[in-house]
FIGUNU-653933 format. One record per residue (C-alpha): residue in three letters; x, y, z. Coordinates in steps of 0.5 Angstrom, whole numbers, always signed. Example, Ala and Ser with C-alpha at 12.3 -4.5 7.8 and 13.67 -1.06 7.14 Angstrom:
REM FIGUNU-653933
R  rest      u      v      w
R   Ala    +25     -9    +16
R   Ser    +27     -2    +14
END
This chain:
REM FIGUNU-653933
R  rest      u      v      w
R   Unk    +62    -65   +120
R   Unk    +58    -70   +116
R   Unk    +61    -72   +109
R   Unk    +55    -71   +106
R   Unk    +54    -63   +109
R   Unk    +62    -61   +107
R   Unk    +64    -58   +102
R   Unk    +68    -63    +99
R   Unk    +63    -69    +99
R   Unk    +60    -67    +91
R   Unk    +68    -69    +89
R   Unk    +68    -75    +93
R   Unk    +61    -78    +90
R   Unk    +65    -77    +84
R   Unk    +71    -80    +86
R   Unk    +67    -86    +89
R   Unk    +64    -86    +82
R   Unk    +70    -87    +77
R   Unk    +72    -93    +81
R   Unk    +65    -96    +79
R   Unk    +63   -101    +73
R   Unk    +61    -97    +67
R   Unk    +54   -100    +64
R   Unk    +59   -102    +58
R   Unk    +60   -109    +57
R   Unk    +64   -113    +52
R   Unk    +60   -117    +47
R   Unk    +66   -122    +45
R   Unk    +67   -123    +51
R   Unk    +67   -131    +53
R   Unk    +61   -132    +59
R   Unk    +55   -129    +62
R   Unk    +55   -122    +63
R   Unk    +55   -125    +72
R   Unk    +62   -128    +69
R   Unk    +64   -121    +66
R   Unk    +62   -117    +71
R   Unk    +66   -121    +77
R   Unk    +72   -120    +73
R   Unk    +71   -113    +72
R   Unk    +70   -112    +80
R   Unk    +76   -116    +80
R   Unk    +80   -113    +75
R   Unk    +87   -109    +74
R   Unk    +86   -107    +68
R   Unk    +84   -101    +65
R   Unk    +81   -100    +57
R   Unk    +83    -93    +55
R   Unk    +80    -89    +50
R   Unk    +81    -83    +46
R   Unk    +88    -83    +46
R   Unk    +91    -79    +40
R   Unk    +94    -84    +35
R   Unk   +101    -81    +35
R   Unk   +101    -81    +43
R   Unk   +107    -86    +45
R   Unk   +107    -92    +50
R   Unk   +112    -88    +53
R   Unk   +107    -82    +55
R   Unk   +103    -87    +57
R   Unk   +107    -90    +62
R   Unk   +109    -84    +65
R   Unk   +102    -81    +66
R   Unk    +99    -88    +68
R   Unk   +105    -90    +73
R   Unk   +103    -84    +77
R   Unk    +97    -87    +80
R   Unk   +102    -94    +83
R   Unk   +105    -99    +79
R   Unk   +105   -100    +72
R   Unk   +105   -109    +70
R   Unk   +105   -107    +63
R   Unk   +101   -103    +57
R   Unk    +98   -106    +51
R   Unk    +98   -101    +45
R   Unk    +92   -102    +41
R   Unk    +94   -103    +33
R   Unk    +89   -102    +26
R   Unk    +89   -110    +25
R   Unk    +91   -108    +17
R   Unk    +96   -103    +19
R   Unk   +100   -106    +25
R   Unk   +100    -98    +28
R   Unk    +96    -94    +33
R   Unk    +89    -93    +33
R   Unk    +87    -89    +39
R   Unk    +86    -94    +45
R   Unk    +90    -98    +49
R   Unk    +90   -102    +56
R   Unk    +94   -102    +62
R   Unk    +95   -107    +68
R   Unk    +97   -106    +74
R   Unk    +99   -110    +79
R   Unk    +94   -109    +84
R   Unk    +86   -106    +84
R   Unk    +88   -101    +89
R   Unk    +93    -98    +83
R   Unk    +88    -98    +78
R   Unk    +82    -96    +81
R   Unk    +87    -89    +83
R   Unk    +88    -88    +76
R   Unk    +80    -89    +76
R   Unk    +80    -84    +80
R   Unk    +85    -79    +78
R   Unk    +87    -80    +71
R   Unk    +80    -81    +67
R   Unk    +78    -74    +64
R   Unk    +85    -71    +63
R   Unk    +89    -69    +58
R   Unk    +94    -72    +54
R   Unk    +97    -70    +47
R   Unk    +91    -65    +47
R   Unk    +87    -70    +48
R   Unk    +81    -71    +54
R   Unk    +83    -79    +56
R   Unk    +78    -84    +57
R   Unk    +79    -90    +62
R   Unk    +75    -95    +63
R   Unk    +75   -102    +67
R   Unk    +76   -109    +63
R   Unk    +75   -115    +65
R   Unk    +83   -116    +64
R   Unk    +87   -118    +57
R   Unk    +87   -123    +52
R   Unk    +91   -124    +46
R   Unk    +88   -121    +41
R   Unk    +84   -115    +43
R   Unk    +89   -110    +42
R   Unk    +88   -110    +35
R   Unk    +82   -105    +32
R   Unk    +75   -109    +32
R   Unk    +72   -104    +26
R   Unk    +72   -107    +19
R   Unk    +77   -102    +16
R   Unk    +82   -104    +22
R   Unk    +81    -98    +27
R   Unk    +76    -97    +31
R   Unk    +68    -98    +31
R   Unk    +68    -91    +33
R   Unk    +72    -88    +28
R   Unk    +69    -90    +22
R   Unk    +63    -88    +24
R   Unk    +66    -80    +26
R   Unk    +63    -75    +22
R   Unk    +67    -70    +25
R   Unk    +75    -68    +23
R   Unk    +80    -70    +28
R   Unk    +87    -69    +26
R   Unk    +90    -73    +32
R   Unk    +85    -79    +31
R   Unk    +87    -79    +22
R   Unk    +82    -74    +20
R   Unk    +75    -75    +18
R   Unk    +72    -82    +20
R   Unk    +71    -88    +15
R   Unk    +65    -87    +13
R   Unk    +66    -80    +11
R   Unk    +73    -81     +7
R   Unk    +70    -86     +3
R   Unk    +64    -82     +1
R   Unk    +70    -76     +0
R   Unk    +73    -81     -6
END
């Protein structure tokens, strides 16, 4: 039977895509963009986005580990605060683990949340902490909606709320 005639080819093809690169890049990071995309093709590590802020690293470990061999994760912090904001990344120690949890852990739900991983060109100090001016997340301070697992309302909207 051809793959591309079964009935399972449409959850292959996106499979097959969850491992590819995504169009987002890092603008700080340090090369050319062939620099960052070679290292992302390479990469054990994977950016993971949406996560609650009172998510533990344990909860982490325990659904990532799931697809292979967890190196270590890096909590991201508020840059003020020093506490959660939301994100987080995970290394492994081979490309064939990570691109399982690519495969397999991206879009489930953990603490209520539907998780969003991404690939990253690999950690450096400093990155964990949130790049928005108020500390957390870029994303967050510009959310108008209420989400009690991400600290309420964004940043914006509290500040307009004073």
């Amino acid at each position: 039977m051809d793959v591309w005639k079964s009935p399972f080819s449409e959850t292959r093809q996106v499979q097959h895509k969850s491992t590819l690169l995504s169009n987002y890049r890092d603008q700080h990071f340090k090369g050319s963009r062939t620099q960052q995309e070679e290292k992302l093709k390479a990469s054990t590590t994977l950016y993971v986005g949406n996560l609650s802020f009172y998510t533990t690293e344990e909860q982490i470990w325990e659904l990532f580990s799931r697809g292979g061999d967890v190196k270590r994760i890096i909590m991201g912090l508020d840059k003020h605060k020093r506490t959660p904001c939301g994100f987080c990344f995970v290394e492994y120690y081979d490309r064939a683990d990570a691109e399982n949890c690519m495969r397999y852990v991206n879009g489930t739900r953990l603490d209520d949340r539907i998780v969003r991983t991404d690939w990253d060109a690999g950690f450096v100090e400093g990155r964990q902490f949130g790049r928005g001016r108020s500390g957390g997340q870029v994303r967050d301070e510009y959310r108008t909606d209420f989400d009690d697992g991400r600290g309420g309302y964004g940043k914006i909207v509290q500040d307009k709320m004073k």
